[in-house]
C-alpha positions, -999 to +999 in steps of 0.1 A: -254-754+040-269-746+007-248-741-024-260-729-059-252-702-077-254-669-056-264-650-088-295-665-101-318-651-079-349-672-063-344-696-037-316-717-041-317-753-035-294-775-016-263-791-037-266-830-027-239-840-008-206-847-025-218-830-055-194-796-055-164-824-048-176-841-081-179-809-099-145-801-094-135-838-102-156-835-137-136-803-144-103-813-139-094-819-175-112-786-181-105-782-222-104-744-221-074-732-212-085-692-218-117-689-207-128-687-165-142-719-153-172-700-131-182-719-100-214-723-097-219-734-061-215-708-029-192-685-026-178-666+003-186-634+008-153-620-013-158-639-043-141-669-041-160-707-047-166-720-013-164-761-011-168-777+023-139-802+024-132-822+061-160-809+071-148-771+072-151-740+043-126-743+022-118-723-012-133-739-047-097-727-066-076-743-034-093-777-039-091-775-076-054-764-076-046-796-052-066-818-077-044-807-106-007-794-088-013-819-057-005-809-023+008-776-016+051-782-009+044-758+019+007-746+040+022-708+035+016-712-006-013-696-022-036-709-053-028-681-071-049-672-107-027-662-138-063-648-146-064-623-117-110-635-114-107-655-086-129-630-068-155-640-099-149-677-086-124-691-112-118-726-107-102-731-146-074-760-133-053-741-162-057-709-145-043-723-110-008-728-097+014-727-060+025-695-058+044-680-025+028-651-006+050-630-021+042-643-059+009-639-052+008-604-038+028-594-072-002-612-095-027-589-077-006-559-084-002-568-122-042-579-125-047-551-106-069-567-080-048-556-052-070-538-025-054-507-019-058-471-014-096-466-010-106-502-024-090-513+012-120-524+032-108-503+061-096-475+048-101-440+067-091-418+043-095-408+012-074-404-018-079-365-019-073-362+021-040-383+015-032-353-011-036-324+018-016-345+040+008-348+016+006-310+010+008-301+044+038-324+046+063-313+076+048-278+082+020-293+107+028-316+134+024-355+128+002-357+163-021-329+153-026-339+115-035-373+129-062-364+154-078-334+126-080-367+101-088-392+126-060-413+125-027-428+142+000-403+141+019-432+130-001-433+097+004-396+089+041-403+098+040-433+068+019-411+048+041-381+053+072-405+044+054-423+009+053-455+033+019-459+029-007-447+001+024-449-021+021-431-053+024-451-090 
């Protein structure tokens, strides 16, 4: 697997083994407490530092946050960023902390990183379409409102209701 940073363009040599573990390691006592620590090894394909730990993918922030909080009290927490970049790969140890799924979920709502509306990867509809459904409301039938926009009638029904596509 190669690892550099996904950024610079070129060809991008192999990181010698061990050496994103020892990155992380070096950083640890990071002096910065503001400012993103940027990895600068591979990332997946959201964002995130990618660090091969056990011999699997594993994320750069996760390992980091266990260097600096130790072990997770439960597998459901998350490594969550008070910085809301860990899709720009922050790794800052002061950035990281166990959050629950729920704690988490609130974070990306307040960075505003939360994928929702048409920022959802597998959105169907768009915001304006969402608005005509709205608009139409009761006065169409959920079954034939779903097949005109291509969708579950179960969605329009959520829709319909404020369930889903909530408004601010």
């Amino acid at each position: 697997m190669y690892h550099g940073d996904p950024l610079a363009g070129g060809t991008r040599k192999p990181a010698k083994k061990g050496e994103p573990q020892q990155w992380l390691l070096d950083h640890v006592h990071h002096a910065d407490e503001d400012a993103c620590l940027t990895w600068p090894f591979s990332r997946f394909p959201n964002g995130y530092g990618l660090v091969v730990k056990d011999g699997a993918s594993y994320g750069a922030h996760r390992y980091m946050c266990e260097l600096v909080n130790g072990e997770p009290s439960s597998p459901d927490l998350f490594a969550a960023h008070s910085c809301g970049k860990g899709r720009d790969a922050c790794v800052n140890p002061h950035h990281l902390r166990w959050a629950t799924p729920q704690e988490n979920t609130l974070d990306r709502h307040e960075h505003g990183t939360m994928m929702l509306g048409e920022r959802h990867p597998n959105v169907k509809l768009t915001a304006e379409q969402v608005d005509e459904i709205r608009a139409i409301g009761r006065s169409m039938k959920q079954r034939d409102l779903a097949k005109l926009y291509g969708v579950c009638k179960s969605t329009i029904g959520n829709i319909v209701r404020g369930e889903h596509w909530a408004t601010s």
